[in-house]
N, C-alpha and C positions, 0 to 999 in steps of 0.2 A: 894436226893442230885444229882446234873449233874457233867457232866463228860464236860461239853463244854466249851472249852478255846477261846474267843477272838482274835482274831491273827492282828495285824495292817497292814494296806493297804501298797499296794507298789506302789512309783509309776513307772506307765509300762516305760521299756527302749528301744529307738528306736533304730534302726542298720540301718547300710547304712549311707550315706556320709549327711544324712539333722537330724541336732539335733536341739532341742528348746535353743539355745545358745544364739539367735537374741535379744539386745533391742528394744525397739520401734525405728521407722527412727526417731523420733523425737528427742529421748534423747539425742545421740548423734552419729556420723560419725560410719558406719563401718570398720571393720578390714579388711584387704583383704581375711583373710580366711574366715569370716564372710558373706561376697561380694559373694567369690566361690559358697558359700553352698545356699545362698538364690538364684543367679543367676540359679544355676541348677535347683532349683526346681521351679520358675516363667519360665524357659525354657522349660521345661515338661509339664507347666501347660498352656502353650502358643501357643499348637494344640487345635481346636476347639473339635477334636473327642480322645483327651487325657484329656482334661478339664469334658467333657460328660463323660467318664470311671469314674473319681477321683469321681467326685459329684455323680454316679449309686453309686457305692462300701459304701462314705460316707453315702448318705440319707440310703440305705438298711437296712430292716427292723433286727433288731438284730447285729448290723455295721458290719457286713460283707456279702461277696455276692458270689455267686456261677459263674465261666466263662460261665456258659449255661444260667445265668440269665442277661446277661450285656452283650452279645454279637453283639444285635443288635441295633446297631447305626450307619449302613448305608454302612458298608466297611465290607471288607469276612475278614472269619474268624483267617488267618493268619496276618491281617493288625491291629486287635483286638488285636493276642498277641503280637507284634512287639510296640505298643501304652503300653499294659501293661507292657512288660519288660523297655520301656522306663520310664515307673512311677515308679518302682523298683527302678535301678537303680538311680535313682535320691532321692530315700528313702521316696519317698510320700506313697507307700501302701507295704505292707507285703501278702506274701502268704503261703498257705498251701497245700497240696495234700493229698486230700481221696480218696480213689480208683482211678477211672480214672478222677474224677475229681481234680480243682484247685479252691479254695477258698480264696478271697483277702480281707483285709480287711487298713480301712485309722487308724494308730493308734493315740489313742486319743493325745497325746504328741505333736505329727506333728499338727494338726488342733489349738492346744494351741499353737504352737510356730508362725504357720501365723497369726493367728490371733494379738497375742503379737507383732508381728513385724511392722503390719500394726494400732496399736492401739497407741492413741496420748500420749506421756509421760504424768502422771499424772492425765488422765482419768479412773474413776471408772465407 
């Protein structure tokens, strides 16, 4: 006989100012808090070498990514993290610290929420 219980999934919760709140543009007008939260994060996402971080961190094999692994995309290394605390704060990536390292990752929620924002009402 097992001892193994089943446990039901959660789904993960995002922190920081961008939540999956958005309907499609299509559905209907946004709110203006709704406005705030998507404008911040198309604002973040509207440097070419902050766009280039989002999608390293995303694609990365296992979804998350090491700062010694996504560093190099063309600007020193303090311009790197100046670009990632910009994508923090705007609640697009999450990080961690192991030893001297800092590991980011995009959680899955936020990639559901742009996607859902940009998707047309009533499209499967």
């Amino acid at each position: 006989m097992s001892n193994t219980k089943v446990l039901p999934l959660l789904e993960p919760e995002i922190s920081g100012p961008v939540a999956p709140c958005c309907p499609p543009l299509t559905e209907r007008p946004l709110t203006a808090e709704e406005a705030e939260r998507t404008a911040a994060m198309f604002k973040a996402l509207g440097d070419p070498v902050r766009l280039r971080l989002f999608s390293l961190v995303a694609s990365h094999e296992g979804g998350e990514a090491c700062v010694c692994d996504i560093s190099d995309v063309g600007v020193s290394q303090p311009t790197v993290s100046h670009h990632l605390k910009k994508l923090k704060e705007a609640g697009l990536l999450s990080s961690e610290r192991r030893g001297t390292w800092v590991f980011y990752r995009v959680e899955p929620a936020v990639l559901a929420a742009m996607g859902q924002l940009l998707t047309r009402a009533g499209a499967a």
